[in-house]
N, C-alpha and C positions, 0 to 999 in steps of 0.2 A: 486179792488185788482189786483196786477199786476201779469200775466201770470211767472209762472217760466220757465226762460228759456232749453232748453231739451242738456246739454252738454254731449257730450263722447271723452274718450280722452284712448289712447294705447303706454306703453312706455316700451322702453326695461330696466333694473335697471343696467346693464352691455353696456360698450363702446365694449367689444371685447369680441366672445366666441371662444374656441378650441371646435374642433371637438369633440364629444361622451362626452361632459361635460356640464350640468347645466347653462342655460340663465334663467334668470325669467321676466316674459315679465307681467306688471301692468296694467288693464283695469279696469276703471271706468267710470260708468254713473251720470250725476244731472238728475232729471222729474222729472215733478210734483209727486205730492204724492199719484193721484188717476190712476199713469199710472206705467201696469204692465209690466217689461225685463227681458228677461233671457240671461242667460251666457252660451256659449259653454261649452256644461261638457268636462270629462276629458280624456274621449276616442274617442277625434277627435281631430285629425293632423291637422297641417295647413302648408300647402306648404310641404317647405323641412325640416319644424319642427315636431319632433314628441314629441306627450304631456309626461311627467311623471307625475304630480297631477295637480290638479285645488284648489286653497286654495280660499276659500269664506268668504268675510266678513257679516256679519248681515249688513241690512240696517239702514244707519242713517237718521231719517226724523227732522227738521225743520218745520220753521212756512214756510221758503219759498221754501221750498219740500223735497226732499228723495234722498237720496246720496246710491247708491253702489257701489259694486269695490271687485275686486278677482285677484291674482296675479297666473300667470302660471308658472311650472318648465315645460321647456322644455331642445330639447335638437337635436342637428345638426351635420349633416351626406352629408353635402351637399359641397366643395370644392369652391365655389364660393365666390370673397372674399368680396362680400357686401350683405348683405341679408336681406331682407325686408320684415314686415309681418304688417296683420292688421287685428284684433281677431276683430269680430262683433260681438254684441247684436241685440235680438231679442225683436225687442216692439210689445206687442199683442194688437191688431186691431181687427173690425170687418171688413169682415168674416175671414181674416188670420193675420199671425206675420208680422210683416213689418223688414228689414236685412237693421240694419243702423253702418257702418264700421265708423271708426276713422279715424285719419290722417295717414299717412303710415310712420312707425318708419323704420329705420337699424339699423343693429348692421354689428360690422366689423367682419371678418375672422381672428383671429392671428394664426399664422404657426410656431410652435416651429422648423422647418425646412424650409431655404429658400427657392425660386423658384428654379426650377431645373436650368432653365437659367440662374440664379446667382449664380452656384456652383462653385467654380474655381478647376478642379479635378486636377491637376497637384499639388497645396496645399494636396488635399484629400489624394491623395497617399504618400506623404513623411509623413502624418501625421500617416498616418496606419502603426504599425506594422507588417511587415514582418518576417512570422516565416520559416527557411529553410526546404525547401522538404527533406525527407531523404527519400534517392535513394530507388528505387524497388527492392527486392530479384531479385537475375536472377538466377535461377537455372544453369544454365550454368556454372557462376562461381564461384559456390562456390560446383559446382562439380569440375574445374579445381582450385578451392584453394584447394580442399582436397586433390587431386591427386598431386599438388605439394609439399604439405605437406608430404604425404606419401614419396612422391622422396625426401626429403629433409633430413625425418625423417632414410630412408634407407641409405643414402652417408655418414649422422651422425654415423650410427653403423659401417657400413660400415671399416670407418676411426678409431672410438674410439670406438667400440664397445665390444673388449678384455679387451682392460681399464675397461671400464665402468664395464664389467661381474666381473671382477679381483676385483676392490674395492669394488662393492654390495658385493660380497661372504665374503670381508676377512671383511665387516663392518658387516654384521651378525654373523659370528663366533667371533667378538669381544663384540658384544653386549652380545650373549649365553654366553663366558666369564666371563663375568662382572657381568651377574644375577648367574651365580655358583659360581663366591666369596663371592657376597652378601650373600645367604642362607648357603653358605657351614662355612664362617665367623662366621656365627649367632650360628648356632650350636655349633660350633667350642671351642666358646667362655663359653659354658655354660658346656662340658662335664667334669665329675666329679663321684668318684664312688659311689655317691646313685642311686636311684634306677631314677629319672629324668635324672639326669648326663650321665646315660648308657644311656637310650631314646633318650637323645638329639645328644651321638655317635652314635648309631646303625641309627640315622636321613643323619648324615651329611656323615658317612662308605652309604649309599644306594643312597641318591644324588651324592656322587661320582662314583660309579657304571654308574648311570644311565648320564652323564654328557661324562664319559669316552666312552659309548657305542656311544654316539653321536659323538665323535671327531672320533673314528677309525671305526664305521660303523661297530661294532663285539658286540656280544651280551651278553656283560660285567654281565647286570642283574641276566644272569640263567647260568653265568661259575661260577662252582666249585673255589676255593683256587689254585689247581691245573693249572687249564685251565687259569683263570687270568695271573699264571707266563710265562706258553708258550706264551703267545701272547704278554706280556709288554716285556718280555727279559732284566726286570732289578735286579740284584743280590740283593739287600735291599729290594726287596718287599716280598720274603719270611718271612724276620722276620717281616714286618709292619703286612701281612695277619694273621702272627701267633697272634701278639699282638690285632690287633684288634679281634680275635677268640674267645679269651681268654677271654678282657675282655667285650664283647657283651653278649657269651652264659656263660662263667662260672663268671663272677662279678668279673675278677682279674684285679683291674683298677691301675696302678702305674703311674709314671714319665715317661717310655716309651712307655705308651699310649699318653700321651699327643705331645712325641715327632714325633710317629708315625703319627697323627692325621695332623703332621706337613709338614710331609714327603710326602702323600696322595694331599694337596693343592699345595706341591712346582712340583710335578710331574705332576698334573693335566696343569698348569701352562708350563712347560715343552713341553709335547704334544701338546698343545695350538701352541707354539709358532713354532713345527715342521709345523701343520696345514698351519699355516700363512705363511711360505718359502715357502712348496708347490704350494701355490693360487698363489707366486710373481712368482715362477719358471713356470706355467703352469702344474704344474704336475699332478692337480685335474680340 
């Protein structure tokens, strides 16, 4: 009967690995069938390879011997761009294992980045976005921006600064204005001699008080009937004070209540607009 002959063979299943990824490198033996080998386990490296498993096949035996074979995951860390390995089996002998290698495989380097020698950086850089620096605070100036601001903001009042007082004043006394015709209207609108109708007078008679005390800066609220005609100095307010006296506290609501009620918005009005020549003339 004819000797089987004792073949081993090591091949990588991959032409090209990247670095830090998965090669699997294939070894197999033919022997006879009464000769025992083992296989590098899986926690020895070889070279610049380090193992991640050992995958083993059961043995296949024939009439003309016993076939094994186990395929390796490894995996490379090593920049060199050919790299060469040769996993050996161990055939047990007496008195030791006898260390019979294969033929020596490679596999290539692929570099998902060219050689540095082959970078054309002058390409590199027009290709890079360029984002602009924005400048550094400098304290300095924007100490000198404030202080010109300041000087800018003082030559501005400087120049228009009477103005400018002149129309805020007479634009807020128009606005106070405008909310005392609104409310003093409303009321206005509803008085009548029930007993709401007086309410909604004796509302829109005390907003005017209090409206009047703010144009002349006198204390309209707590003057007597009296004291109101000393300081307005106008001969019709006598009979409007009486009228509205009359019918606030005694319920005597007529025609000349309503017309009084009239008389009270056109005068308020009136003063307003005295207000307003003062501000243009400088007199306030």
């Amino acid at each position: 009967m004819q000797e089987t002959p004792f073949i081993i063979k090591g091949k990588f299943q991959e032409d090209s690995v990247v670095i830090g990824q998965p090669v699997h490198y294939s070894l197999y033996v033919r022997h006879p069938k009464d000769q025992e080998v083992f296989f590098p386990n899986a926690n020895q490296n070889f070279g610049a390879f380090e193992t991640v498993k050992r995958e083993f096949f059961a043995t296949k035996t024939t009439a003309s011997g016993s076939l094994d074979s186990a395929v390796y995951t490894l995996r490379l860390f090593n920049l060199a761009p050919v790299q060469k390995l040769q996993i050996p089996i161990y055939l047990l002998q007496e008195p030791d294992c006898t260390i019979i290698y294969p033929v020596v495989d490679s596999v290539h380097l692929k570099r998902l980045l060219p050689h540095p020698e082959q970078i054309d950086l002058d390409s590199l850089y027009q290709s890079i976005p360029i984002q602009p620096l924005s400048p550094k605070t400098d304290l300095k100036n924007v100490f000198a921006a404030g202080i010109s601001l300041l000087i800018l903001a003082g030559l501005i009042y400087w120049i228009f600064g009477k103005a400018i007082t002149k129309l805020f004043k007479r634009y807020l006394l128009w606005r106070r204005h405008r909310e005392f015709r609104r409310t003093f209207q409303r009321y206005a609108r509803q008085v009548a001699g029930t007993p709401v109708g007086l309410l909604n007078l004796e509302r829109a008679f005390s907003g005017w008080k209090k409206y009047i005390e703010q144009l002349t800066q006198l204390p309209f609220t707590t003057f007597t009937s009296k004291e109101m005609l000393d300081n307005l100095a106008d001969e019709a307010m006598e009979k409007v004070l009486n009228e509205m006296d009359s019918a606030i506290y005694g319920g005597n609501f007529s025609k000349n209540t309503t017309e009084s009620v009239q008389y009270l918005e056109a005068l308020a009005t009136n003063l307003y607009e005295i207000e307003q020549e003062k501000i243009q003339k400088n007199e306030v």
